[in-house]
N, C-alpha and C positions, 0 to 999 in steps of 0.2 A: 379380796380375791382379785388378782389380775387381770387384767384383759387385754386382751390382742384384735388389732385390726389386721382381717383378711377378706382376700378378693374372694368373693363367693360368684361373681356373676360379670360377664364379658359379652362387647357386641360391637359391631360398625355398620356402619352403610357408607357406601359411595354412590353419587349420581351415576346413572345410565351411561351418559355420554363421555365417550374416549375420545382426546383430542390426543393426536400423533406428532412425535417431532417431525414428518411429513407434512404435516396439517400446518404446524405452525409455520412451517418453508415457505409455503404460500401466501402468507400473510406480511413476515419480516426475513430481514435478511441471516437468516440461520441455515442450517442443516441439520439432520439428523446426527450426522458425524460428529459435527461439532456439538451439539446439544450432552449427546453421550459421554465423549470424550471428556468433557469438562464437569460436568454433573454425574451421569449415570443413569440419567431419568431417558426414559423410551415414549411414553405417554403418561397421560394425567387424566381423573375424570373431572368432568365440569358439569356445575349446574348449568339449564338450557331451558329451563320451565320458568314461569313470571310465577308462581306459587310457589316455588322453589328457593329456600333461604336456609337459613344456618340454622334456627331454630327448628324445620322440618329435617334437617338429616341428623339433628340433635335427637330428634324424636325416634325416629325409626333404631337410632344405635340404643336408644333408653329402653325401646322393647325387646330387642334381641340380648341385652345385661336382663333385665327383669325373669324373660321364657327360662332362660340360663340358669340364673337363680332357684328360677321356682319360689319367685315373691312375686306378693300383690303389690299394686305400686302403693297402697295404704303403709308399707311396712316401712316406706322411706322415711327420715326424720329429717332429711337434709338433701337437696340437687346442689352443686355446681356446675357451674359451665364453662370452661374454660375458654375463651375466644376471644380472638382481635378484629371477627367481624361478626357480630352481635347485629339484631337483626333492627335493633335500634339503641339509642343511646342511653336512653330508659325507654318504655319499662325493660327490668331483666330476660336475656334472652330463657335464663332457669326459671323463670316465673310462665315465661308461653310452655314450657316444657311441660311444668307441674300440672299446669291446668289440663295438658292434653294427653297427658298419663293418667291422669285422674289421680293423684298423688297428692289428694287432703289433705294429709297430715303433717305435710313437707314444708320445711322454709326451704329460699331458693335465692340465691344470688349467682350474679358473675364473677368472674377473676379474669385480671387482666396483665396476663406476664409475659403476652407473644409466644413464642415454643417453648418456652420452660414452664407455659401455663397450668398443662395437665399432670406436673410432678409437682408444681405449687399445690391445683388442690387435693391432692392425693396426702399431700403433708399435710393439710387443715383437717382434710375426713379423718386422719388417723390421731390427731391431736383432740378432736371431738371423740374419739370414739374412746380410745385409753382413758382419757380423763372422765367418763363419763354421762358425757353430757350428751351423747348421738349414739344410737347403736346400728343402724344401718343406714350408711350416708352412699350416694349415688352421685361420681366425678363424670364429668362427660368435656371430652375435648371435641370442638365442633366448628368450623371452619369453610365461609364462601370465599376463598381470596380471590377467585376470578372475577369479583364486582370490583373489586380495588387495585385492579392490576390495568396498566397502560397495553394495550395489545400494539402497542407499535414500540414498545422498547424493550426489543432483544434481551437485554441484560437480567429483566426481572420477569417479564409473561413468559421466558421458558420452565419456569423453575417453581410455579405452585400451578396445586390440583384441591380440590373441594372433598370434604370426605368431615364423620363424624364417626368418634369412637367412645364406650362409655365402661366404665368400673363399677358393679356394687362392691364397695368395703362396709363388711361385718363384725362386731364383737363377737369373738372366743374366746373359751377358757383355755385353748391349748396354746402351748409358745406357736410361734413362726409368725407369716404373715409379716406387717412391715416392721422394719428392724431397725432401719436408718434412713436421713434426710440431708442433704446439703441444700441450701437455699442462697442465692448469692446475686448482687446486682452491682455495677458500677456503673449509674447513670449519667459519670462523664462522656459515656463514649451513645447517650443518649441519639444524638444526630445521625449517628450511620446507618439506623434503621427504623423507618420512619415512614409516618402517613400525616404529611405537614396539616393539611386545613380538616373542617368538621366539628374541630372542637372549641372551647373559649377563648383560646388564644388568636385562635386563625379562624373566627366563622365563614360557613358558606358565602358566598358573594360570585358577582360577575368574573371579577377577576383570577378569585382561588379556583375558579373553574374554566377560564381562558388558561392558567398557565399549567392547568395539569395537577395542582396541589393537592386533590381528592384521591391520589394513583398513591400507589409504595414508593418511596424512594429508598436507596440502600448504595451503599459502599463496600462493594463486594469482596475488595482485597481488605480492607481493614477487618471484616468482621469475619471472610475466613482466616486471618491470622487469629482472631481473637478465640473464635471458635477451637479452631484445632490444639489452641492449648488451654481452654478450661475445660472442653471436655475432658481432656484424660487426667486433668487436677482432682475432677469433680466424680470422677470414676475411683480414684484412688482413696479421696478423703473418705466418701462413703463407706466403701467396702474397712477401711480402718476403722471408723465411729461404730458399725457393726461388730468388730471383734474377729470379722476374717481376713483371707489373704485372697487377692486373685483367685488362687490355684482352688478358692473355696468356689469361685462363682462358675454356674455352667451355662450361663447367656447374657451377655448384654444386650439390650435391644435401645440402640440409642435414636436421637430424633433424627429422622428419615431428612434430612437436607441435602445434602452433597455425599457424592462415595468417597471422592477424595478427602473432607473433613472427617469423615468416618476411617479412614485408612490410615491418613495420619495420624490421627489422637487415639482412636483406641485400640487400633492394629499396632503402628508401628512404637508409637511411643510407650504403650502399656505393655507390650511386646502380648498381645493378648491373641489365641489362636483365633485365625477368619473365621473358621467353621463355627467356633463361638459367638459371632455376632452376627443376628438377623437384621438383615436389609430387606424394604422390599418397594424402597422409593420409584426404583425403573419403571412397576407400573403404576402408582399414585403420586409421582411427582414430592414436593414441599407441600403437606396439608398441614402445616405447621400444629396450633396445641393437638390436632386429632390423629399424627403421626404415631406415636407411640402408642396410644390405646389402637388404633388399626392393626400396625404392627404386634403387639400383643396375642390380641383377638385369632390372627393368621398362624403367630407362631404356637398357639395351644390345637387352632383344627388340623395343623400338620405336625402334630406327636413332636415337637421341639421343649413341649415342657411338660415336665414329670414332677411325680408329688415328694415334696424336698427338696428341689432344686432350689437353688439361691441367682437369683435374675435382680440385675442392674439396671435401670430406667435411668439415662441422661441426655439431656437437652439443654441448649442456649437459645436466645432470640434475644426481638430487640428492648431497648432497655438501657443499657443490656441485662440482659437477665442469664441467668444460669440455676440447674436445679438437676438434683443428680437423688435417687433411691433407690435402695435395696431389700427385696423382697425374697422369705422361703415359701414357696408358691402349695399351696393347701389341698388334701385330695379333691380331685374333681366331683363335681354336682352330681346326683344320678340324675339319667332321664327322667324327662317328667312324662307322667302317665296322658294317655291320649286326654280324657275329660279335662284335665289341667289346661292342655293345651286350646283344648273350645273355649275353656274359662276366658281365656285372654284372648280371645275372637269376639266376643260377647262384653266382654269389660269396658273396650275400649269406645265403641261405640254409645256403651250408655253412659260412659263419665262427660264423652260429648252430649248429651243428652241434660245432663245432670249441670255442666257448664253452661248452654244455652238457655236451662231454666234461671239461673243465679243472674244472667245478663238479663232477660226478661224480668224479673223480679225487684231487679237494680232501677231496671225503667220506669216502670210500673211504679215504683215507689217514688221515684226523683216526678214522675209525672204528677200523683198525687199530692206531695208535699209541692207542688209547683202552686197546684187550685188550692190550697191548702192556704197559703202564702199572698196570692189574689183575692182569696173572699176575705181575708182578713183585711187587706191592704183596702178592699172595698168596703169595707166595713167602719176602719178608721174615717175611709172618706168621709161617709155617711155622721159620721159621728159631729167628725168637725162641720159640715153643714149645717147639721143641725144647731151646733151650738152658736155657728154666725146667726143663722135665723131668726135664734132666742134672744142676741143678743139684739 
């Protein structure tokens, strides 16, 4: 029997706090004129909380895909996380997730492709799930870039915002759902979008943090040439590996970067209608992998997507990476009935509950096997004492 992976379940969260291309005026030498004129972007939200990370607005977008669904987090078999700011380098930022979903059953890794990240794991959940091997996998694109961003250089802190957005993909027996994948990198052009020190090659030290090396760096004319013409490559091949034409597709919603990147590659060079593609970077800025699942998420609670539509999801970043899929988007979830909804009021709290006992138990246990380990150790003492004394 067949099976098909389909989106059954959508959600985001963005931080509270809107910073303004006004806001940023005051800081570096910009304006809002210019910020618009050359991006498109108006404002951005930013994390502002010291409890506030990637893996908490990963969480909040995983419970608004789950309510949606009308799954427990039990039904997951698989999290990814898509991000290029992970809340540490290990452990997985998918792994804080699971434990704070309460999502037992789940294996949980990162992926790490910068904006093409969240149409990477969207290809691996659907790869698990046709073959077999996963039947409801949970992609979540989740992103603080404002910890990594130089606030005194114009070129880059005007152009991302913090935000997470997340997918459950489902096995069905009915066709639709994902259809096609392009997957693509050319990591010659590796250098022009970058976050130099932090890792093995470049450890923390005095100096990777006197010169800034902890911040983005980027090469903004190289990688929008690059950009503007893999998107509309990576638009093209897809919708062909599916078996349709443009004229089949009724939305692209591509990765929220630049309106101009978006204008040229999929407007002008696809010759593809505006009204057809959703933008909505002006007010989240570049949330890089969490752009598209945001976008998404927005363009279904504003009637942009109907059951049978065919929507194209493409995105580049750095890498470079590129990643482009085509989806026939599945009828919508019914509402969940109100006690459902107390369910996941009630849930959440005791998987915490149920997590805090597993770390108490850990202790408890590592404490015991500690005395465990000392009476013996004093025991051997004893032993060999005894045997000089014999002797």
């Amino acid at each position: 029997m067949a099976r098909y992976s389909h989106i059954v379940g959508w959600g985001m969260y963005v931080p509270e706090r809107v910073v303004t291309n006004d806001d940023l005026a005051k800081i570096v030498e910009t304006s809002d004129e210019w910020i618009r004129t050359r991006t498109g972007i108006r404002e951005r939200h930013i994390v502002d909380k010291p409890n506030e990370s990637t893996s908490t607005l990963a969480i909040r977008a995983a419970r608004a895909a789950l309510e949606k669904a009308g799954l427990p987090p039990t039904a997951l078999d698989l999290i990814i996380v898509a991000t290029s700011s992970p809340d540490h380098l290990f452990p997985a930022t998918a792994c804080i997730v699971q434990d704070a979903i309460g999502a037992t059953r789940a294996g949980a890794y990162d992926l790490s492709a910068a904006c093409s990240g969240f149409v990477y794991g969207m290809a691996m959940a659907h790869g698990l799930i046709v073959s077999g091997q996963a039947d409801t996998v949970m992609v979540i694109g989740a992103e603080t870039l404002s910890r990594l961003v130089d606030w005194s250089d114009r070129n880059t802190c005007v152009l991302f915002g913090d935000g997470a957005g997340a997918v459950i993909m489902q096995a069905r027996e009915e066709p639709g759902g994902f259809l096609a994948s392009v997957l693509g990198a050319d990591g010659s052009g590796a250098n022009l979008l970058t976050l130099p020190a932090g890792g093995s090659k470049l450890p923390a030290s005095v100096d990777t943090v006197r010169n800034g090396d902890h911040y983005i760096k980027m090469d903004g004319r190289a990688v929008f040439r690059f950009a503007t013409r893999v998107m509309a490559e990576a638009t093209r091949e897809v919708v062909e590996r599916a078996g349709l034409t443009l004229d089949d597709v009724e939305l692209i919603i591509p990765h929220q970067a630049n309106t101009r990147i978006i204008e040229s590659s999929v407007v002008k060079q696809l010759k593809f209608p505006p009204e057809k593609v959703f933008i909505n970077l002006d007010r989240y800025g570049n949330t890089s992998t969490a752009s598209i699942p945001i976008a998404l998420t927005e363009a279904v609670e504003q009637g942009r997507v109907q059951p049978g539509d065919h929507i194209v999801f493409v995105g580049f970043g750095a890498g470079l990476t590129w990643a482009a899929a085509l989806i026939q988007w599945a009828p919508p979830t019914p509402e969940l009935p109100t006690w459902k909804r107390f369910w996941y009021k009630v849930w959440y709290p005791w998987s915490r509950i149920l997590s805090g006992y597993r770390r108490l138990r850990r202790r408890l246990f590592a404490a015991w096997l500690g005395t465990k380990e000392r009476s013996q150790e004093e025991l051997e003492s004893l032993r060999s004492r005894t045997r000089r004394d014999t002797e």
